[in-house]
C-alpha positions, -999 to +999 in steps of 0.1 A: +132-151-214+166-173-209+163-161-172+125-171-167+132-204-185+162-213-166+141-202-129+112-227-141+132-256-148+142-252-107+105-254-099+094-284-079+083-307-106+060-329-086+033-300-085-004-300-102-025-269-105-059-275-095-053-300-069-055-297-036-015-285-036-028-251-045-051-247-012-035-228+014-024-244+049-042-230+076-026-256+103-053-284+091-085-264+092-103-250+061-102-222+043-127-196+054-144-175+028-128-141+021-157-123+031-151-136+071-110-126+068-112-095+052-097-068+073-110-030+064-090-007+062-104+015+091-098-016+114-061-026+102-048+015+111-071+024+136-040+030+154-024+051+137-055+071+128-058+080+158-024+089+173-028+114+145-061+123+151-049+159+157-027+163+121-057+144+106-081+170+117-062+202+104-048+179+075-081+163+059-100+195+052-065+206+027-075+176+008-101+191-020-095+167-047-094+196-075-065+192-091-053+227-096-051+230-055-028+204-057-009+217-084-008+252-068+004+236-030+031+221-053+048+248-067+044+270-033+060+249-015+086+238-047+093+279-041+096+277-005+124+255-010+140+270-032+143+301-010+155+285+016+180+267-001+193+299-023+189+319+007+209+296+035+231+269+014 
């Protein structure tokens, strides 16, 4: 608490919540509503989505969502390892 006490006394005193300091500076203009600059997520990595296209599509169908296939890809490939590190180290 020292720490966080001694950071806030090197805050800028001169500023007031609720004022028009808190708005954020878009060069002048105002601030749109944050239904017109969301970006989805589909439009942000489209991308990289598709420069893996082809992992995706042998990848995506793995993907159950039952946790006991995850559990079970875990320890097979936790065995894999294992072997290979037994085996050549």
């Amino acid at each position: 608490t020292v720490i966080v006490y001694l950071i806030l006394q090197r805050g800028e005193p001169g500023y007031k919540k609720g004022t028009a300091q808190t708005t954020p500076f878009i060069s002048g203009n105002p601030e749109p509503g944050k239904e017109m600059v969301h970006v989805r997520a589909s439009n942000l990595y489209w991308g990289y989505l598709d420069a893996l296209k082809g992992y995706y599509d042998l990848v995506v169908p793995a993907h159950t969502g039952v946790v006991n296939d995850y559990v079970l890809w875990y320890l097979g490939v936790t065995a894999a390892l294992m072997i290979v590190v037994v085996v050549f180290i």
